[in-house]
N, C-alpha and C positions, 0 to 999 in steps of 0.2 A: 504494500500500500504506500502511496506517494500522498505526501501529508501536502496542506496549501499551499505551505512555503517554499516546498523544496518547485512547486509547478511555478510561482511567478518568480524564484529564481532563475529555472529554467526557461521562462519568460522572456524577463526580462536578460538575460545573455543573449538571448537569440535576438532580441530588437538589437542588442549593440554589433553584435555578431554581423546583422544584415546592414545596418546604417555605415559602420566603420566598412564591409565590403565596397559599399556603392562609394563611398569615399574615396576609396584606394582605385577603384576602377575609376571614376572622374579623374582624379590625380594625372592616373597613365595615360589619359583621354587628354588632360591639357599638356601632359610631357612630351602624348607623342604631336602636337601644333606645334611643340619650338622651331625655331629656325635649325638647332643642332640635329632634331631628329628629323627633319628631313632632309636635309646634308646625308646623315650616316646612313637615312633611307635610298636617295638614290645613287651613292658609292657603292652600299651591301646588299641594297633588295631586301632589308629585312629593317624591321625596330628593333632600337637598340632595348639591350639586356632591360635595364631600369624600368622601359615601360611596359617590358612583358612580364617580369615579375612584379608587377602593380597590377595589371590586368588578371593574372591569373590568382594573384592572392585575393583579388578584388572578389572574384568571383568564386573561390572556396567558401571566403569566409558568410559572402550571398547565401552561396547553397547551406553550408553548415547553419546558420541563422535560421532560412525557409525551416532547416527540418525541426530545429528544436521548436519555432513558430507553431508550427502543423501537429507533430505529434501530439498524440494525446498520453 
């Protein structure tokens, strides 16, 4: 049995969980606009390091949020 507290703990991580993801994904969304990343975009064809691990952590921490969100 999961008492009340331990659920809007669980809650409430999962709101920070999702809020700090969309953050981190915004972030690598205005990193990858700079003038350097698109330099390093059209020398490599790719985005640089920094904005993919903001993107992808962006969106772990989204999903891990959603689930604690949703589970009952």
């Amino acid at each position: 049995m999961t008492s009340n507290s331990d659920k809007s703990m669980t809650t409430l991580i999962g709101l920070v969980l999702l809020v700090g993801g969309a953050g981190l994904a915004y972030w690598g969304y205005q990193m990858s606009q700079s003038l350097a990343s698109h330099l390093s975009q059209a020398f490599t064809g790719a985005l640089p390091d920094a904005v993919m691990y903001r993107y992808i952590g962006g969106t772990v921490s989204c999903v891990a949020g959603l689930f604690l969100l949703v589970k009952k």
